[in-house]
C-alpha positions as CSV (number, residue, x, y, z in Angstrom):
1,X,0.0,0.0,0.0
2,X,3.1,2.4,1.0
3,X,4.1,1.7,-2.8
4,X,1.2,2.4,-4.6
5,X,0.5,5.8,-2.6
6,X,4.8,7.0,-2.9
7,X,3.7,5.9,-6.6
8,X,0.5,8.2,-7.0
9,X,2.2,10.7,-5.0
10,X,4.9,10.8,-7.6
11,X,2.2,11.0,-10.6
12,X,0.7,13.7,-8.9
13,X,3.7,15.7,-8.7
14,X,4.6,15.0,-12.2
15,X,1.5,16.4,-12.9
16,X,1.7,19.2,-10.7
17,X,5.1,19.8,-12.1
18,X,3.8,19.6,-16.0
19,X,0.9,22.2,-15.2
20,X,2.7,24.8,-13.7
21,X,5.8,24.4,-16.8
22,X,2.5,24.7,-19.0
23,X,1.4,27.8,-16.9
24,X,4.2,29.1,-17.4
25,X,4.4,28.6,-21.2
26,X,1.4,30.6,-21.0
27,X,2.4,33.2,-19.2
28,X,5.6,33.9,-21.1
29,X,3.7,34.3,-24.3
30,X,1.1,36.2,-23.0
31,X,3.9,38.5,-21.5
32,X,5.6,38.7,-24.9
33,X,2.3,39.2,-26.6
34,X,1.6,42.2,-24.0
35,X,5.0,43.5,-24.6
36,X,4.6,43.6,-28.5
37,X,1.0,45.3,-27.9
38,X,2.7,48.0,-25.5
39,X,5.3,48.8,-28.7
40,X,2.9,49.3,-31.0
41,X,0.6,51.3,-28.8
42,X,3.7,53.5,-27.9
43,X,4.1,54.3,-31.5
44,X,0.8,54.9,-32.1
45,X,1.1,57.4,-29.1
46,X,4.5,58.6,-30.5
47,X,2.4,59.3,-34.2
48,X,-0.7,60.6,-32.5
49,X,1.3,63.3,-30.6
50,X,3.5,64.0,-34.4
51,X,0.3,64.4,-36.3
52,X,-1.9,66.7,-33.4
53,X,1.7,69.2,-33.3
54,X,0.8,69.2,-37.4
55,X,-2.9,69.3,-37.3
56,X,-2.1,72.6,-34.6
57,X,0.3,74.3,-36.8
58,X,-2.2,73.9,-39.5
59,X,-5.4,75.3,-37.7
60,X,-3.4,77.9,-36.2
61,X,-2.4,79.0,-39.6
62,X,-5.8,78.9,-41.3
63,X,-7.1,80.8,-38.2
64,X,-4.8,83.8,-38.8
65,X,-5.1,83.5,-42.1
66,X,-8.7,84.0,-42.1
67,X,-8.2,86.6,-39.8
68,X,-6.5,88.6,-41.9
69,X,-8.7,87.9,-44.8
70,X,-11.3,89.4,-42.3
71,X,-9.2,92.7,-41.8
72,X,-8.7,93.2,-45.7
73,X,-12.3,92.5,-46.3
74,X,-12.8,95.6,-43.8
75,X,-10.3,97.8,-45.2
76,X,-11.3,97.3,-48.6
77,X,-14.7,97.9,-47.6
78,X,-13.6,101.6,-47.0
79,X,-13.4,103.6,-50.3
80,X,-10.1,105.5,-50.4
81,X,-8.2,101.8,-50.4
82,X,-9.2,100.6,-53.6
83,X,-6.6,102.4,-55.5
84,X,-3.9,100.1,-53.3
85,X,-1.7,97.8,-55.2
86,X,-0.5,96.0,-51.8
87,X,-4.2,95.6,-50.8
88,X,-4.2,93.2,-54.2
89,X,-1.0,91.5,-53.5
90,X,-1.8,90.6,-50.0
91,X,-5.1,89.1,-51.1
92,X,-2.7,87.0,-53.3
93,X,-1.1,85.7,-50.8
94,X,-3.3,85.3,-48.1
95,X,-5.8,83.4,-50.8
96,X,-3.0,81.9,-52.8
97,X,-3.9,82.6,-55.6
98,X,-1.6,82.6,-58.8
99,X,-2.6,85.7,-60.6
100,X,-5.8,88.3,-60.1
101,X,-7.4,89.9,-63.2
102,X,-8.2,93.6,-62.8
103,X,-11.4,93.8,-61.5
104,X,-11.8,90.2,-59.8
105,X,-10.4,91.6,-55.9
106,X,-14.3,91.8,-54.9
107,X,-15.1,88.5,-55.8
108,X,-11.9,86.8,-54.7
109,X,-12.7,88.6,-51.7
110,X,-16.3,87.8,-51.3
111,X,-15.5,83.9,-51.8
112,X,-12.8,83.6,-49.6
């Protein structure tokens, strides 16, 4: 009886001793798994911050560009700066357009 019990006793830890090598198996992969998943979500993070900085420095400069589209729409609103050749090349640029018949400032203007 002493032998068939050290016997089971041994399965038993063989068992044990399989499981927890199985567990840990397991456990390694999922760590390495979790690891890879941490990279790529650190990158993501790393990409996410590099295009927001981007996305900024583009609404920022639509914001003050419209602004200033705003302040020439005012000034040309007023009648002595019609004559102004600047008035017509800072519309260029602010629209960015490529060239500006004679004539088309109000409705480049007005559409803008």
């Amino acid at each position: 009886m002493m032998g068939s019990k050290g016997q089971e006793v041994e399965a038993l830890a063989a068992s044990i001793d399989e499981k927890m090598k199985l567990a840990g198996e397991i456990a390694v992969e999922d760590l390495t798994d979790t690891e890879a998943s941490l990279l790529k979500d650190k990158e993501f993070l790393k990409n996410m911050e590099s295009s927001c900085k981007m996305k900024t420095k583009e609404w920022r400069r639509a914001a003050l560009r419209e602004k200033a589209l705003r302040v020439v729409r005012g000034a040309w609103q007023v009648s002595d700066v019609h004559d102004c050749p600047g008035l017509d090349f800072l519309v260029l640029v602010l629209t960015g357009k490529k060239a500006l018949n004679q004539g088309m400032f109000d409705k480049v203007i007005k559409n803008v």
